[in-house]
C-alpha positions in Angstrom: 81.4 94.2 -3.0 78.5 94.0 -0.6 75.9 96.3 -0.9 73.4 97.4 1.9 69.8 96.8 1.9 67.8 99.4 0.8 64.8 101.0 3.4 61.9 102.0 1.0 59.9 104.8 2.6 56.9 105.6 1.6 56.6 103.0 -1.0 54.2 102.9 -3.6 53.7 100.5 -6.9 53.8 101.9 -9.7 53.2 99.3 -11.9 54.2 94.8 -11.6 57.5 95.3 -11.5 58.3 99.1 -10.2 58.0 100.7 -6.7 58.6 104.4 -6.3 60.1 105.0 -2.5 59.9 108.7 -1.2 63.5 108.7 -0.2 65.4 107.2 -3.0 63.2 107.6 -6.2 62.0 104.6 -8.7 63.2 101.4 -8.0 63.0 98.5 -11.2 62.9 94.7 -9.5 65.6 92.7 -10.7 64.4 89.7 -12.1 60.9 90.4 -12.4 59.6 91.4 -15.7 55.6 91.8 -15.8 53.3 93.1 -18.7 53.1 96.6 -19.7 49.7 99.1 -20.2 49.0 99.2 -23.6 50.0 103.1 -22.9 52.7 102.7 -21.2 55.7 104.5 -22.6 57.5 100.6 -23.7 54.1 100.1 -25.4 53.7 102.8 -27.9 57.1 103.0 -28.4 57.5 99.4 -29.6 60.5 99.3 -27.7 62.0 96.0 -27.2 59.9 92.6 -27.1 57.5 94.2 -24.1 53.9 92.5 -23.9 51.2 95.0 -23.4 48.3 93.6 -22.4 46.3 95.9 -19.6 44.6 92.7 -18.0 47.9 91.1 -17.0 49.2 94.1 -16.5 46.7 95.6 -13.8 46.6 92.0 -12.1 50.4 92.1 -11.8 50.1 95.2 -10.3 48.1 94.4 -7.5 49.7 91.1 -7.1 52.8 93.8 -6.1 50.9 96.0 -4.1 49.1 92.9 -1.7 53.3 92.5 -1.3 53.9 96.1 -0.3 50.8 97.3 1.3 51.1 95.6 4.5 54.3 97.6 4.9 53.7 100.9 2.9 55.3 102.5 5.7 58.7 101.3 4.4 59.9 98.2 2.5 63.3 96.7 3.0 65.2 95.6 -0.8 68.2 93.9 -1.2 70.1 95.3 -4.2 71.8 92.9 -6.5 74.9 93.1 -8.9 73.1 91.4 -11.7 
């Protein structure tokens, strides 16, 4: 099966490893898993082995959004079967 690529529009980070695109809704990055807000819903709801540390977690945020700013416009993703 090959899937297409994906045109974000509008794209904006929500967090290290999430984008929200205006045409298609919240997008998770495969393969990327960065630390959580200490108030983030995965944080205070002890769910799963998440680290929560807001330091790490704002600094892989904007390591995301120096990524998609440039091209905030729209973002092209390749989805993945994995």
């Amino acid at each position: 099966m090959i899937l297409a690529p994906i045109l974000c529009a509008a794209a904006w980070v929500i967090d290290g490893d999430s984008i929200r695109c205006s045409n298609v809704g919240e997008i998770r990055l495969l393969g990327i898993d960065t630390p959580d807000y200490r108030d983030s819903a995965p944080c205070r709801g002890h769910f799963g082995d998440h680290v929560c540390d807001d330091q790490s977690a704002k600094a892989a945020k904007r390591s995301l959004i120096a990524i998609v700013s440039p091209n905030r416009s729209a973002v092209r993703l390749e989805p993945s079967l994995s």
